[in-house]
N, C-alpha and C positions, 0 to 999 in steps of 0.2 A: 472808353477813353476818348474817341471821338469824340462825343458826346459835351466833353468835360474840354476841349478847345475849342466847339461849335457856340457853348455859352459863354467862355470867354470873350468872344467878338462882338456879343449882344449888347445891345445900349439898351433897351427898355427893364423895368420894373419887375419881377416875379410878384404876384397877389401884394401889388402897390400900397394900401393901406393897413394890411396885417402883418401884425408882428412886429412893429418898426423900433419899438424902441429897444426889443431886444436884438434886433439888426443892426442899429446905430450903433448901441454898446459892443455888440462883438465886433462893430469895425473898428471902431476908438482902440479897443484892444490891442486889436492885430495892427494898427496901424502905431501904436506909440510900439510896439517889440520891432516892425519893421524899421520905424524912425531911432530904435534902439540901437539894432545893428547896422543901420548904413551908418551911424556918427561913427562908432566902433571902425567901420570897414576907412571909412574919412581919416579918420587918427593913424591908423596901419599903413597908408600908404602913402607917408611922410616923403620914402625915398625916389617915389618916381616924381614925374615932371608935376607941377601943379596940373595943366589944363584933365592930366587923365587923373589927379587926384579930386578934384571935384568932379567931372567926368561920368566916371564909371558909377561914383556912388548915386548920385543922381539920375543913373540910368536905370542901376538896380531900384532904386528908390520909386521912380515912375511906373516902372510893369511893376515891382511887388503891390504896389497902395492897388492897379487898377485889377491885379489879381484877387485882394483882398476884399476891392468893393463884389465886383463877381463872384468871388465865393459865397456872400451872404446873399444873393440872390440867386443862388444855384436852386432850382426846385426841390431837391431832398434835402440840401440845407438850409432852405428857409421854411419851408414848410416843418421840420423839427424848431428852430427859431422861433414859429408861430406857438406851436403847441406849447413850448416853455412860458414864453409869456402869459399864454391864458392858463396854465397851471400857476403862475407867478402871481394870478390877479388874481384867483382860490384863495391864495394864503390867507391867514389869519393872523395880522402881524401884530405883535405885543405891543402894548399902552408902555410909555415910558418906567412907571414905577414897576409895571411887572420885569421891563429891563434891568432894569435897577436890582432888584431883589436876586433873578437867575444870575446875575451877573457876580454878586457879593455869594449866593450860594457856594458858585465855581470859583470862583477865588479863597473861602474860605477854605473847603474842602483839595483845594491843593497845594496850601501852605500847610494844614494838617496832616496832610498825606508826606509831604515831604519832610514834617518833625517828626513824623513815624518810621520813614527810612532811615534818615538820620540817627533814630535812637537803636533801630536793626540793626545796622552798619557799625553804630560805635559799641554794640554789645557784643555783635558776632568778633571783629576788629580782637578786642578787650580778650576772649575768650581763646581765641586763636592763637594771641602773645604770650597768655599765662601757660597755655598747656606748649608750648613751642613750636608752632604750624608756620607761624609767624614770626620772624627775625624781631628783636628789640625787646623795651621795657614795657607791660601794660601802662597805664593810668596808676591801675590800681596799686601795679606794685611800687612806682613811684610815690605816688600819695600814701599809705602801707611806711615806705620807706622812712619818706620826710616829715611823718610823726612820731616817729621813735628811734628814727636815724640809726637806720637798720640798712 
C-alpha cells in the first residue's frame, strides 16, 4: 500500500512509449465516469452555499483525474495495459462485408429464436387454460366457440 501512494506523487512516465493508446483509452474512460459523478455530486448540493457547491466538486474532481492519470501509469497496471494492446494488434479484424454477413447472421437467428418462444409460450399458455392450470378462456375455446356459438 505504501507503494501505491509513493507512485501517486510521481510525475514521470512508466515504459513512456508502450501501450499508449490503450492507456489513453482507459483514462478517457475513467475520467468521463469521474466527470460523470462530480456533475452528479454538483447537482446534489443545491442546498449548501454556492462557493462549497462548486468547491468541493472540483476538489474531488482534481485528485480523482490526477489519481486516475497515476493509475495508468502504475507499473502492474500499465504493464497489463501494454500486454492488452499488443494482443489487440494480434487481432484479425473482420473486412466490412464479413461484418455485414455475422451481423444479419445474429440477428436473424434471434428474431427466429424469439418466434420460437413465442410459439412455446402461446402453446404451453393454450394448454394450461384448456386443461384448467390456468384461470380463463383458451384461444381455442373461444375461436371453438365463435364458430358455432357454442
Amino acid at each position: 500500500m505504501n507503494a501505491f501512494f509513493q507512485e501517486l506523487f510521481r510525475v514521470g512516465l512508466y515504459k513512456r512509449n508502450q501501450g499508449r493508446i490503450a492507456r489513453q483509452v482507459t483514462f478517457a474512460a475513467l475520467a468521463v465516469c469521474i466527470l460523470a459523478g462530480v456533475y452528479q455530486l454538483y447537482g446534489s448540493m443545491v442546498t449548501v452555499g454556492h462557493l462549497w457547491q462548486f468547491t468541493v466538486p472540483s476538489l474531488i474532481m482534481v485528485v480523482a483525474i490526477w489519481v486516475a492519470y497515476r493509475l495508468v501509469n502504475l507499473p502492474a497496471f500499465a504493464d497489463f495495459l501494454i500486454a492488452v494492446e499488443a494482443e489487440m494488434n494480434k487481432v484479425s479484424w473482420p473486412t466490412r462485408a464479413e461484418l455485414y454477413r455475422s451481423s444479419a447472421v445474429v440477428l436473424v437467428t434471434v428474431f427466429v429464436l424469439a418466434a420460437l418462444l413465442f410459439v412455446f409460450d402461446f402453446a404451453w399458455r393454450e394448454i394450461f387454460m384448456t386443461i384448467g392450470v390456468l384461470p380463463g378462456d383458451s384461444f381455442l375455446e373461444r375461436w371453438w366457440g365463435g364458430i358455432f356459438g357454442g
